[in-house]
C-alpha positions as a Markdown table, in Angstrom:
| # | Residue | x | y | z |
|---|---|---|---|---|
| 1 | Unk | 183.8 | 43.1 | 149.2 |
| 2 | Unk | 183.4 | 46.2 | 147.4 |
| 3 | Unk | 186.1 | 49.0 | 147.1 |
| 4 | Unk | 186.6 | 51.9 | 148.3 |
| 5 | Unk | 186.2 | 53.8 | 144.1 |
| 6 | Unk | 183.1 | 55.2 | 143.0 |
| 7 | Unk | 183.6 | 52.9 | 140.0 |
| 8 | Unk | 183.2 | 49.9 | 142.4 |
| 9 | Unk | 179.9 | 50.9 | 144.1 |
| 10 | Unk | 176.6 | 49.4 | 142.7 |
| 11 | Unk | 173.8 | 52.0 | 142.9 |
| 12 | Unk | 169.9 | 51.2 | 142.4 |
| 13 | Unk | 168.4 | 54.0 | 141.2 |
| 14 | Unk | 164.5 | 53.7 | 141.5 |
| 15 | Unk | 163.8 | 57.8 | 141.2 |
| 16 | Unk | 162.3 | 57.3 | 137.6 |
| 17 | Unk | 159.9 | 54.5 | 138.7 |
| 18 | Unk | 158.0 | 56.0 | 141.8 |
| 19 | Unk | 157.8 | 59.6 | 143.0 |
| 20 | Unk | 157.7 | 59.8 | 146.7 |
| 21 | Unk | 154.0 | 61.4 | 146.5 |
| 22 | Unk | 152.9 | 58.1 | 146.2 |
| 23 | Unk | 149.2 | 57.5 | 147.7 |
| 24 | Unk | 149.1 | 54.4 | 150.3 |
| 25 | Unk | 145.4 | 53.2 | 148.2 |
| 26 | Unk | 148.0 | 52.8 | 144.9 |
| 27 | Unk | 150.0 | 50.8 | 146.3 |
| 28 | Unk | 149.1 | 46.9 | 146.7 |
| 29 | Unk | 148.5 | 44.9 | 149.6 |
| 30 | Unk | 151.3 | 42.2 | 148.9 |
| 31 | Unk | 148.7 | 39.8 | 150.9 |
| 32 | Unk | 146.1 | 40.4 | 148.7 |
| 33 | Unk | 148.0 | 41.2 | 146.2 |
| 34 | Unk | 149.1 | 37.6 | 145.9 |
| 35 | Unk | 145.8 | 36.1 | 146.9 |
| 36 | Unk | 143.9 | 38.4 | 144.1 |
| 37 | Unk | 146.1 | 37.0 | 140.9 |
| 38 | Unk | 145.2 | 34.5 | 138.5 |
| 39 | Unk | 146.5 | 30.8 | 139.2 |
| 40 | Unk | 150.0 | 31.0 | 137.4 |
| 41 | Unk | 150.9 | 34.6 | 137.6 |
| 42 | Unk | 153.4 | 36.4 | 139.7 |
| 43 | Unk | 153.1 | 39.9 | 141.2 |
| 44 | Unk | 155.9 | 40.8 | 138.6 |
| 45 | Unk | 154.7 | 42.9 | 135.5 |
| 46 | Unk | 156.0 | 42.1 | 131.3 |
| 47 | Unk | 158.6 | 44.3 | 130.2 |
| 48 | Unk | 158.7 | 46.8 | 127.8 |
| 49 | Unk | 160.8 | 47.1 | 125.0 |
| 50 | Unk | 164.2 | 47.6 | 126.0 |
| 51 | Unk | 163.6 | 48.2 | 129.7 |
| 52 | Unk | 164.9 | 46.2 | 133.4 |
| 53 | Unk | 162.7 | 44.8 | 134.9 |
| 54 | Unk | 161.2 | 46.9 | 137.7 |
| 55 | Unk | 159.6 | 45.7 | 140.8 |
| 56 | Unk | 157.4 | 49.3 | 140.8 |
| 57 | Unk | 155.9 | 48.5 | 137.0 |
| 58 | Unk | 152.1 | 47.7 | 137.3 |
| 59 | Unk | 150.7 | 44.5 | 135.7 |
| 60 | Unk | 147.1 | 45.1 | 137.0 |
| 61 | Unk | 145.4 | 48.5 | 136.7 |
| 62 | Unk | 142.1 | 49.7 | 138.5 |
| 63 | Unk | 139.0 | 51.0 | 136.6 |
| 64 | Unk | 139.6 | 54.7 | 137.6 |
| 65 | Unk | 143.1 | 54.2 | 135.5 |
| 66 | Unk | 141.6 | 52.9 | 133.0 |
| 67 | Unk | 138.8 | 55.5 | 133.0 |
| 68 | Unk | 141.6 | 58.3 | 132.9 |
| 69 | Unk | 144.0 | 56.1 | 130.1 |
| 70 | Unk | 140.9 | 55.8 | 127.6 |
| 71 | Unk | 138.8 | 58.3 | 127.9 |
| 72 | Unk | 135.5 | 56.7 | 129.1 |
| 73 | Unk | 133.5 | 56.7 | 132.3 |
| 74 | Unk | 133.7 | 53.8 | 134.2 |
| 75 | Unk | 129.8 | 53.1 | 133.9 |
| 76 | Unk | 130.7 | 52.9 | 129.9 |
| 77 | Unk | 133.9 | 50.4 | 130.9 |
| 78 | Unk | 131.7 | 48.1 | 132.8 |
| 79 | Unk | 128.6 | 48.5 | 130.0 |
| 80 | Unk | 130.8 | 47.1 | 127.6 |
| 81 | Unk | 132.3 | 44.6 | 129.9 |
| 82 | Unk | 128.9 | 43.2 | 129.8 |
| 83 | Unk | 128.2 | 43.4 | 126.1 |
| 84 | Unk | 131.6 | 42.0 | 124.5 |
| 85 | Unk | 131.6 | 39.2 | 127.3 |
| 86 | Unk | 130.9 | 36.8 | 124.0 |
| 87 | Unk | 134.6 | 37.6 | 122.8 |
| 88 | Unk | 135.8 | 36.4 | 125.7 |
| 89 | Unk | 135.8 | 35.9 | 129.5 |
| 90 | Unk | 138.7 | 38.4 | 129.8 |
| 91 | Unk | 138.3 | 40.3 | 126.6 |
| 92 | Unk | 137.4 | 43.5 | 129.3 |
| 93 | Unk | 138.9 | 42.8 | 132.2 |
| 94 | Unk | 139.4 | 40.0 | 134.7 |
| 95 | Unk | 138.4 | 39.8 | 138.0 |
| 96 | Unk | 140.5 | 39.1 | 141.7 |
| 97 | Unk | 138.8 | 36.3 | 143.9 |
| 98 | Unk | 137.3 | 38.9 | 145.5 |
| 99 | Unk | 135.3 | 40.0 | 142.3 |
| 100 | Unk | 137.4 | 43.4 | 141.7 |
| 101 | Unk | 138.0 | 44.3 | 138.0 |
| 102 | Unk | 141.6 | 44.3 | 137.0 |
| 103 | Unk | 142.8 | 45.5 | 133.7 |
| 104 | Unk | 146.0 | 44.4 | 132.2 |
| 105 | Unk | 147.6 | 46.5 | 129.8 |
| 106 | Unk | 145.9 | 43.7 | 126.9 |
| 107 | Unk | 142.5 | 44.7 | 128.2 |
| 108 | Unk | 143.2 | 48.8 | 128.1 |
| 109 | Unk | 144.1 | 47.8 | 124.2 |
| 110 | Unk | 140.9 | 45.9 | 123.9 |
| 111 | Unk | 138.7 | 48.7 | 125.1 |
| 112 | Unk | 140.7 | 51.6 | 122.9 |
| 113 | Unk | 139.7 | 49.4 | 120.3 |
| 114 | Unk | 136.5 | 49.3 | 121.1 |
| 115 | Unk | 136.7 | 52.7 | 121.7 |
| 116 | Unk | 137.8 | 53.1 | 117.8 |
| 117 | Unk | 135.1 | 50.8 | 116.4 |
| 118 | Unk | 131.8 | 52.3 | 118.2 |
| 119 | Unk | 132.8 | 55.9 | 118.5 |
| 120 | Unk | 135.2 | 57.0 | 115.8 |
| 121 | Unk | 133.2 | 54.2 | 113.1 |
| 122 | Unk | 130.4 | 54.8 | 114.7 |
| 123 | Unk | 129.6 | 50.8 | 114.3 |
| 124 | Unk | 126.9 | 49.0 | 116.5 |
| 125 | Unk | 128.1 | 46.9 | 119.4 |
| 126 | Unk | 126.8 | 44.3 | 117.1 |
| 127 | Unk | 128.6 | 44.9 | 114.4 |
| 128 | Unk | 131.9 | 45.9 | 116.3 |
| 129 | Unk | 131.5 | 42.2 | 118.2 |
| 130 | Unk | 131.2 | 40.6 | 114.2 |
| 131 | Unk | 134.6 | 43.1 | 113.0 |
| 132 | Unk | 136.4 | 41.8 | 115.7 |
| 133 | Unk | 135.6 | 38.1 | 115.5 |
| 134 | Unk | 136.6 | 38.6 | 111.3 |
| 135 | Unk | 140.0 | 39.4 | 112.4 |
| 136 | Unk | 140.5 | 37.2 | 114.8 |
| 137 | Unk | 139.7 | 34.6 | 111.7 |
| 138 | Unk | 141.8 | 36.9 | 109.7 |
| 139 | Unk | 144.9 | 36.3 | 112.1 |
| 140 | Unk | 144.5 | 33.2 | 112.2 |
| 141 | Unk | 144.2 | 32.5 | 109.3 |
| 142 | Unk | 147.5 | 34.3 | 108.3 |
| 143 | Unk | 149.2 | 32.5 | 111.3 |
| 144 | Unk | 148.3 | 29.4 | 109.6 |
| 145 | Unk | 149.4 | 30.1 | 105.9 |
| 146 | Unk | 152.6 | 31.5 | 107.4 |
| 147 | Unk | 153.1 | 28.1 | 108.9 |
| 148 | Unk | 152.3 | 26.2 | 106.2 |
| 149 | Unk | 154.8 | 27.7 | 103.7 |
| 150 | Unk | 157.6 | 27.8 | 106.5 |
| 151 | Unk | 156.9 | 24.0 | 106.6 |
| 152 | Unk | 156.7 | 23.8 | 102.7 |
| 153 | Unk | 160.0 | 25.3 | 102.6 |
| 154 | Unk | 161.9 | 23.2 | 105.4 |
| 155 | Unk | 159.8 | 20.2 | 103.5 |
| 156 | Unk | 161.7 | 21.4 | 100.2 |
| 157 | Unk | 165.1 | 21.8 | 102.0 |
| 158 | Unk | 165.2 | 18.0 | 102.9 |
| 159 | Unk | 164.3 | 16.9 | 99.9 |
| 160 | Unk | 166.9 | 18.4 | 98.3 |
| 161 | Unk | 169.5 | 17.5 | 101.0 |
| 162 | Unk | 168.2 | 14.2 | 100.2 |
| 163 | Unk | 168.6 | 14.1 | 96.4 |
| 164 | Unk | 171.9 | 15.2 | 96.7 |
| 165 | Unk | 172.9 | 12.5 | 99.4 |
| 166 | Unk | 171.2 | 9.7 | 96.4 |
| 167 | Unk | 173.3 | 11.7 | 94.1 |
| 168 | Unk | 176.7 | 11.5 | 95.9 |
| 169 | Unk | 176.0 | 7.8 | 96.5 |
| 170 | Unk | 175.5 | 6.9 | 93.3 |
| 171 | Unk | 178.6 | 8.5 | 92.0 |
């Protein structure tokens, strides 16, 4: 039971995640919602750095956000949907069963980067699809050298422990 001290009372304040001016066509159908996410997901969104999780945080954004958050019409969005499909079924976006295009905050990076390699590089789609595939090998391949000297090293550490083991033994 909780006492009668301000020190005992739990508050929930949820004024810095949702103004009351919020528009009823923001707001998502918890019906469709579930029915419109991926097989695996929940309705729940990642956390940020640092933060509480917070049932009002968005995990799916509509293309009129996204149009706003980078800068680019939506006919643009949905052009190069279509052309950088080959990186990816969701490189751009993903789609609800109903066919709707949902962003997740990954996508919006993918399309500011886009964004950076065809209008600040100024590089063709073509050769903005062949940068991006030479760091993906790039990553991996860095992924892949980092795990082979972590292994090298643990490799090393056993040997050792096992030379000195041969070496107490024999004493």
């Amino acid at each position: 039971m909780i006492g009668e001290t301000d020190d005992d009372l739990i508050v929930w304040d949820d004024s810095s995640e949702m103004s009351e001016t919020t528009n009823d066509s923001d707001v998502w159908n918890e019906t469709d919602d579930e029915a419109d996410l991926p097989e695996g997901e929940d309705a729940d969104g990642g956390l940020s750095d640092g933060e509480e999780p917070s049932v009002y945080e968005k995990k799916y954004f509509k293309i009129s956000e996204v149009e706003t958050i980078i800068g680019e019409t939506q006919s643009t969005i949905r052009f190069w949907e279509d052309q950088f499909s080959v990186l990816g079924k969701n490189f751009c976006s993903c789609r609800s069963r109903k066919g709707t295009r949902k962003f997740t905050k990954e996508n919006i990076e993918n399309l500011q980067l886009l964004k950076l390699l065809l209008r600040e590089r100024r590089l063709t789609i073509e050769g903005a699809i062949s940068e991006i595939r030479n760091e993906r090998k790039r990553n991996t391949r860095d992924r892949a050298l980092t795990l082979l000297l972590e292994t090298r090293e643990e490799l090393n550490r056993m040997i050792d422990a096992y030379n000195l083991i041969l070496h107490q033994n024999s004493d």
